[in-house]
C-alpha positions in Angstrom: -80.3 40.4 2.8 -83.9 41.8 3.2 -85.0 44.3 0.9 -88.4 45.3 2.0 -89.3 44.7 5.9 -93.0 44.6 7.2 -92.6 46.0 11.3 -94.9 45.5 13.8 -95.5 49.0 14.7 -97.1 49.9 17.9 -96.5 53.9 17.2 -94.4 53.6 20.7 -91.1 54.9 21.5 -88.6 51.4 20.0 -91.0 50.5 16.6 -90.8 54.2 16.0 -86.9 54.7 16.4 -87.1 51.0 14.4 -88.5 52.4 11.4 -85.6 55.0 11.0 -82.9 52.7 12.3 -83.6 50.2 10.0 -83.7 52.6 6.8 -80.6 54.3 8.0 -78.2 51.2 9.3 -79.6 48.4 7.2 -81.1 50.3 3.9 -84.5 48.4 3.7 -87.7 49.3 2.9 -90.2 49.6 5.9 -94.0 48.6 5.7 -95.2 49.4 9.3 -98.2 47.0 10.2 -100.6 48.7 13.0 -102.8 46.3 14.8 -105.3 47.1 16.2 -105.9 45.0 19.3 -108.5 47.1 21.5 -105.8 49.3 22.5 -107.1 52.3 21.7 -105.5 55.7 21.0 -105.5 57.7 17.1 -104.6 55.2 14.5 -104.6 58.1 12.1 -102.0 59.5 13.9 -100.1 56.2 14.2 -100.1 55.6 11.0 -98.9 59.4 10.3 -96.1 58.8 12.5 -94.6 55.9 11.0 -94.4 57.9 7.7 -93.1 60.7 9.5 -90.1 58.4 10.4 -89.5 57.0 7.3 -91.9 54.2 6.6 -92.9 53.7 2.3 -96.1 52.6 3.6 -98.1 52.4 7.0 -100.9 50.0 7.5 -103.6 50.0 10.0 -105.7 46.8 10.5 -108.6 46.6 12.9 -108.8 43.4 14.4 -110.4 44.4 17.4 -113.0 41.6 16.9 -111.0 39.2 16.0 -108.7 39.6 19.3 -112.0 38.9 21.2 -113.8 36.2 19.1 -110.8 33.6 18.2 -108.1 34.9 21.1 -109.9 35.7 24.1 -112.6 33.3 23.9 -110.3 30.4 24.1 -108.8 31.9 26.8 -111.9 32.0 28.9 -112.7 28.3 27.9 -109.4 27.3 29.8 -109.5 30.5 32.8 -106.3 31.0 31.6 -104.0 32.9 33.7 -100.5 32.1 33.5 -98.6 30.6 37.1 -102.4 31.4 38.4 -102.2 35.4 38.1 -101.7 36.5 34.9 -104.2 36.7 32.2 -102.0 36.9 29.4 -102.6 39.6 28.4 -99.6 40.8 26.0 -99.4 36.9 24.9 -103.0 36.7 23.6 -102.5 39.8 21.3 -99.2 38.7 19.8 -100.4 36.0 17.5 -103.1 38.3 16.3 -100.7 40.3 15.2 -98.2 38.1 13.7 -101.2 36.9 11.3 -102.0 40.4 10.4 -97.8 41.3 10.4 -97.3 38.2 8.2 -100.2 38.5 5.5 -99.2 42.0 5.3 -95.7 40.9 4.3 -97.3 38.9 1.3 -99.1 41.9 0.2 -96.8 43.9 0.1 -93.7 42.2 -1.5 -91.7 42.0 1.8 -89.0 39.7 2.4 -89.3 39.9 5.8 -90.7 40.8 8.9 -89.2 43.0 11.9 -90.6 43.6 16.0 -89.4 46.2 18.4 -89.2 43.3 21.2 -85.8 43.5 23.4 -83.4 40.4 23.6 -84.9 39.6 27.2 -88.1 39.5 26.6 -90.8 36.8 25.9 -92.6 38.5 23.0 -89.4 38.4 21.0 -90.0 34.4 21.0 -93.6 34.8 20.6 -92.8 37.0 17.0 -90.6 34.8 15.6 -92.0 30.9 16.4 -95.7 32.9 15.1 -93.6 33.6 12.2 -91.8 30.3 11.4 -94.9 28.3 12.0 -97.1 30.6 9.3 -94.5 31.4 6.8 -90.9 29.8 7.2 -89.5 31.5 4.4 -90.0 35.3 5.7 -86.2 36.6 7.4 -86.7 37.9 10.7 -85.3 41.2 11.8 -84.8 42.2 15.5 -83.5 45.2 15.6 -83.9 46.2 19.3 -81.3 43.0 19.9 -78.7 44.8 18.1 -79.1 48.2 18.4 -77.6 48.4 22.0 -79.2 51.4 22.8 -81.0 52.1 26.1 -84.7 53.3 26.9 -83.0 57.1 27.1 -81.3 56.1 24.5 -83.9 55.7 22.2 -85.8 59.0 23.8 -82.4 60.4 22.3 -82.8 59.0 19.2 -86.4 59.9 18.7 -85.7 63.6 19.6 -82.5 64.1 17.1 -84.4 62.7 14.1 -87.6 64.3 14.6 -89.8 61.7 15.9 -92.9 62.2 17.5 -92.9 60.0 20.9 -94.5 60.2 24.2 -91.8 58.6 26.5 -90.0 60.9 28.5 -86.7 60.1 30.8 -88.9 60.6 33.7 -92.0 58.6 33.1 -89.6 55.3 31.3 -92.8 52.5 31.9 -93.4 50.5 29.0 -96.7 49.8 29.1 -98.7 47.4 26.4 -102.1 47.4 26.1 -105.5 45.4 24.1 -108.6 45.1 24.6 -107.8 42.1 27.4 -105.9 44.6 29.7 -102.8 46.8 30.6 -98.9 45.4 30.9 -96.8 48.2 32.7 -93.2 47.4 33.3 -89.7 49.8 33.6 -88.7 52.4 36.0 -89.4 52.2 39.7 -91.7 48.7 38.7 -88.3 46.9 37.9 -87.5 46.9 42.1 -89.7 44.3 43.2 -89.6 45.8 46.4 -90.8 49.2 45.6 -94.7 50.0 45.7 -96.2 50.6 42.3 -96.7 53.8 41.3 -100.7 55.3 40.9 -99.1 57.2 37.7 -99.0 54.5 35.2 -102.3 52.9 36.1 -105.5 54.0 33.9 -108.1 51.2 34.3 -107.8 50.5 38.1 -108.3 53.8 39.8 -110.8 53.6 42.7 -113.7 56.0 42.0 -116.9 54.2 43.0 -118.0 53.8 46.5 -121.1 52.3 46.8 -121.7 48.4 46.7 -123.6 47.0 43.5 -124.1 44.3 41.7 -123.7 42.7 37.8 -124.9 39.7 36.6 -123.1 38.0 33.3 -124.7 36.1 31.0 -122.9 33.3 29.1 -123.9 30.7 26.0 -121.7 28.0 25.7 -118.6 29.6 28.1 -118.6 32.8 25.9 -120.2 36.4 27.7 -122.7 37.2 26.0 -124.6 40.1 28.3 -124.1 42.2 31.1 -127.0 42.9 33.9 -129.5 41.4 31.0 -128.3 44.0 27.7 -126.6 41.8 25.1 -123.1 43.0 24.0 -120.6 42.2 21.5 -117.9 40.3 23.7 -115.2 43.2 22.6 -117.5 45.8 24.1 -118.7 44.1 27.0 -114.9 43.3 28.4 -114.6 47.2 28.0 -118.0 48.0 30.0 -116.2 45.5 32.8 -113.2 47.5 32.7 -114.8 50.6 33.3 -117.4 49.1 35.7 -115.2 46.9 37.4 -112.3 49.1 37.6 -113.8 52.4 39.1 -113.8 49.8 42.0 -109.8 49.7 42.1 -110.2 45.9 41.7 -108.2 44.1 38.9 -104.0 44.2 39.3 -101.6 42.3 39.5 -98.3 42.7 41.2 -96.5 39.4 40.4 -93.2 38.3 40.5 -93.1 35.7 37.0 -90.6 33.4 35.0 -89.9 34.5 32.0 -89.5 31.8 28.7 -85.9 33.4 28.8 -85.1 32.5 31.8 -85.0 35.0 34.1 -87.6 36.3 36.8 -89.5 40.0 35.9 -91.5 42.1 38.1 -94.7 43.2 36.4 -97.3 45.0 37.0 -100.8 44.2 35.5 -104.4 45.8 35.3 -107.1 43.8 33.7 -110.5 43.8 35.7 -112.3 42.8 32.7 -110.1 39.5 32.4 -110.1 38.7 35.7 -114.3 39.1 36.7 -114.6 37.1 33.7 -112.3 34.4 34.4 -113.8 34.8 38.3 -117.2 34.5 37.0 -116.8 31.5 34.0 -114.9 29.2 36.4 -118.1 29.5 39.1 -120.6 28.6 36.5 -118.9 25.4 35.0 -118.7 24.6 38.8 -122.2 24.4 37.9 -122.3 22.7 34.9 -119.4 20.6 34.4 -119.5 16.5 35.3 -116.8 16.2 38.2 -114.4 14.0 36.1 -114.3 16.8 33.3 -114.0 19.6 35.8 -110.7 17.6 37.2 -109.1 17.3 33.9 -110.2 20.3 32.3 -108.4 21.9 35.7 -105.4 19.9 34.9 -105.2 21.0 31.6 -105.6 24.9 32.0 -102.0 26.1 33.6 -100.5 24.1 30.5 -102.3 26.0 28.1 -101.6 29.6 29.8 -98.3 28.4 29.6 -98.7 27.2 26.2 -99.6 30.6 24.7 -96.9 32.5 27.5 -94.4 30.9 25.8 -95.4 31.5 22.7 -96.5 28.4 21.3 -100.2 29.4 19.6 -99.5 28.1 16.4 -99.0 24.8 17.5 -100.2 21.4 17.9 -100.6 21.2 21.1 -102.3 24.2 22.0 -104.8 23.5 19.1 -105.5 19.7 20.5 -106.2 20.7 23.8 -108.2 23.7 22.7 -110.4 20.9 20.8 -110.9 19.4 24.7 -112.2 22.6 25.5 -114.2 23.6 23.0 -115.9 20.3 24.1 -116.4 21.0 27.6 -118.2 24.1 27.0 -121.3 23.4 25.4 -123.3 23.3 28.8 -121.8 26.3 30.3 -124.8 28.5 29.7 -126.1 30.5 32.3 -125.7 34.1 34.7 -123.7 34.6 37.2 -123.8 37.5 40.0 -120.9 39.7 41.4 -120.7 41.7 44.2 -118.4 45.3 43.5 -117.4 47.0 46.3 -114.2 49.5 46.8 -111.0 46.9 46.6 -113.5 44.0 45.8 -114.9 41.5 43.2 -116.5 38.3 44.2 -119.0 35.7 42.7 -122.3 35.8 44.8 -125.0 33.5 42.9 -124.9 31.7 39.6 -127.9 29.8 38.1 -127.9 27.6 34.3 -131.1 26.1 33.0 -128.4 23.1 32.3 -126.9 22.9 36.0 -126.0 19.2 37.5 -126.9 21.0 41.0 -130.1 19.6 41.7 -131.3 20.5 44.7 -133.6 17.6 46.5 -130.4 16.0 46.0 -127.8 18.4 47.7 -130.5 19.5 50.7 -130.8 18.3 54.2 -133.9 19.2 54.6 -137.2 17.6 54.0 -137.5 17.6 50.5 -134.3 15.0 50.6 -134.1 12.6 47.8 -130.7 11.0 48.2 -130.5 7.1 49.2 -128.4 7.4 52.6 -128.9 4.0 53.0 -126.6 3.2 49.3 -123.9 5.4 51.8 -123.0 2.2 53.5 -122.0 0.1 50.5 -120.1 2.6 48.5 -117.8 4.2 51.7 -117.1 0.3 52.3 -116.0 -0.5 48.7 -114.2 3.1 48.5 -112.1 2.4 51.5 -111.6 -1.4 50.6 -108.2 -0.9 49.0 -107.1 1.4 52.2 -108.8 -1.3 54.8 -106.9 -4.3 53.2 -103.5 -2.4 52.9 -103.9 -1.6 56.7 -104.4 -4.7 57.3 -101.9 -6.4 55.4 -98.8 -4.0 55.3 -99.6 -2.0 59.3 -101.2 1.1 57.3 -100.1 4.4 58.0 -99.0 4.3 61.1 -96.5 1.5 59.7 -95.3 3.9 56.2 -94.9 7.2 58.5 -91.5 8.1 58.4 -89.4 8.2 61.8 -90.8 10.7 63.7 -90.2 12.1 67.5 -93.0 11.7 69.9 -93.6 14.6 72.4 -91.3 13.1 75.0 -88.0 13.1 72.7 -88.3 10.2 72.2 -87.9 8.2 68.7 -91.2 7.0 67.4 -91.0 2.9 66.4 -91.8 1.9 62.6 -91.8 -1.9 62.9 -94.8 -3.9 61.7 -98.2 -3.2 63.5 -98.6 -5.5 66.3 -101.5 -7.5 65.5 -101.2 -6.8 61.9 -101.2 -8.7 58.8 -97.6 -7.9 57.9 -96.5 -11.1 58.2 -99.4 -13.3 57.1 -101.9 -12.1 60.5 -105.6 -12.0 59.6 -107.5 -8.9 57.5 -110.3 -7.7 59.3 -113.7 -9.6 58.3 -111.3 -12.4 56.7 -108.3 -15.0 57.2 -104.8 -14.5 56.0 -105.7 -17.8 54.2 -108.6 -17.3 52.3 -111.0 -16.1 54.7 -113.1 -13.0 53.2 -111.9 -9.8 53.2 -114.6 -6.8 53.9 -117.0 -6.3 51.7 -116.8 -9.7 49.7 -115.2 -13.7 49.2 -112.0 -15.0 48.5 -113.3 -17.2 46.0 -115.7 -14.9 44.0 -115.0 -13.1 40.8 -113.5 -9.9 41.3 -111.7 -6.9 39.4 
């Protein structure tokens, strides 16, 4: 049995009733491990509290740059936004933490580590695999999964043993917040039905009415400036936040899957993450060669879901992180948004490294491009398709029964006049002859 627990303590209502309960029921020591993520608020008075409700020590680490630089950059490199909405925003921070959670352990003589995630939650899984891939040994101590006590509950709790809290029976969102954005969930959210409430949202409330204009500036796929000014990335996702989200652009209301299994309304404000991912994705449209656009586009929901499901520490994530990282060496360049109330939306991009060369792309008379090489290529394109009709009556001959207009039952027999059974391919003989584009007895592959 544990002796000495390092918690992840957020200062919220369940870490806070964690630090007592855990003294109290289980008799271990309690190091409460504040990280600091971008989330704002007094860490002084964080750390206060978790002494106030029993902690032996309370530890505040500021890894605000760190959430930015080796979190969220990754996370722009693959536009990552989990089932194509979410910007994952609570799973970015939660291996941040777990470092900080699990090197804190080792300082501090702990046996093991605790969280203040519920048993139906993702971030429960995202803890404990961060914590079995970087130390194996450490116990892990849930003690929200046990407890059985409600959100009121725990209000209950909090007010009978003198703990300082800021949840209240009427306003029961649990909201989680970094520097990336805002996850509010509970309450009135929980019917999927029922409108969100304006109460719980801080980042997105409409206050600016005229139109304007941003342009961002990015070296290698990471932001580096905003309208020109150069910024450290955690402050210039904050200036977007404010900026973008006077313009009450930025949430989303999404039905997901959780790893557990079940479905979870929840509610999300992030117009930092989201102009970014808007505006990255336009400029490698830019930049990157069609082939790695495809496969990088391929690759991106299965590393959102990757890091959803709480698999940062692992092989996987890190080899496909290596494809990106690759990818993004040409992605340098601006591009311009358009804010208006309710709206985001790219309107010009430029990079001194774009593949968009224009006598190539324009229809007027500074045309470069060899229409006459058209011919040849469409030909050999379509050869496959052209032989295949040919041969085996096409599409019209692999549509499945269909009825025509009249009721009646459309016919799938072979094509009359087809090469189905042996009939000749256009340009060619069934025995031999050429087929389009080339002859039956040169070397082909």
């Amino acid at each position: 049995m544990a002796k000495r627990v390092a918690l992840a303590y957020s200062g919220g209502l369940d870490t806070s009733v964690a630090v007592k309960w855990l003294g109290e029921e289980l008799g271990v020591e309690v190091v409460a491990v504040a990280v600091d993520v971008g989330q704002g608020g007094d860490f002084e008075s964080i750390r206060r509290r978790a002494l106030d409700a029993g902690a032996v020590e309370s530890i505040v680490v500021d890894a605000r740059r760190e959430m930015a630089e080796q979190f969220v950059v990754p996370a722009i490199f693959a536009n990552a936004l989990y089932e194509g909405r979410y910007p994952l925003v609570s799973a970015l921070s939660r291996p941040a933490i777990v470092r900080h959670l699990v090197a804190q352990a080792r300082a501090h003589g702990a046996d093991a580590v605790a969280h203040g995630c519920t048993g139906k939650g993702n971030d429960q899984v995202r803890f404990e695999v961060g914590t079995r891939a970087l130390a194996p040994d450490l116990e892990i101590l849930a003690p929200a999964r046990t407890w059985g006590l409600t959100r009121a509950d725990c209000i209950d709790y909090a007010a009978r043993h003198g703990i300082p809290v800021e949840a209240t029976k009427e306003k029961l969102y649990s909201i989680d917040e970094n520097l990336w954005g805002r996850a509010i969930e509970c309450g009135v959210i929980e019917n999927p039905w029922a409108r969100p409430p304006e109460e719980p949202f801080t980042l997105t409330k409409s206050t600016a009415t005229e139109p304007r204009e941003m342009v961002i500036g990015f070296e290698a796929g990471v932001p580096v400036s905003l309208d020109g000014r150069r910024s450290a990335l955690a402050e210039l996702i904050g200036e977007l936040n404010s900026v973008v989200g006077a313009y009450g652009w930025g949430r989303v209301d999404m039905v997901e899957n959780r790893r557990v299994g079940i479905k979870s309304r929840e509610v999300y404000e992030c117009p930092g993450a989201l102009a970014l991912i808007l505006a990255h994705r336009d400029l490698e449209g830019l930049t990157l060669e069609r082939d790695v656009s495809h496969e990088k586009a391929r690759l991106e929901p299965r590393w959102a879901e990757l890091v959803y499901d709480g698999l940062w520490f692992s092989p996987l994530r890190e080899a496909i992180d290596a494809f990106l990282a690759t990818t993004q060496q040409h992605v340098s360049g601006e591009v311009r948004l358009a804010l208006a109330p309710g709206s985001c939306a790219v309107v010009g991009r430029r990079s001194p490294l774009s593949l968009y060369v224009h006598d190539l792309a324009t229809y007027d008379a500074e045309d470069t491009f060899e229409h006459k090489d058209a011919e040849g290529f469409v030909r050999l394109w379509g050869l496959g398709v052209a032989t295949w009709a040919a041969r085996q009556g096409g599409a019209e001959n692999s549509t499945p029964l269909s009825t025509r207009a009249d009721g009646s039952q459309a016919h799938l027999g072979p094509v009359s006049g087809g090469a189905a059974s042996g009939g000749p391919v256009p340009g060619g003989a069934a025995s031999g002859g050429a087929v389009p584009g080339g002859a039956a007895d040169e070397e082909g592959s």
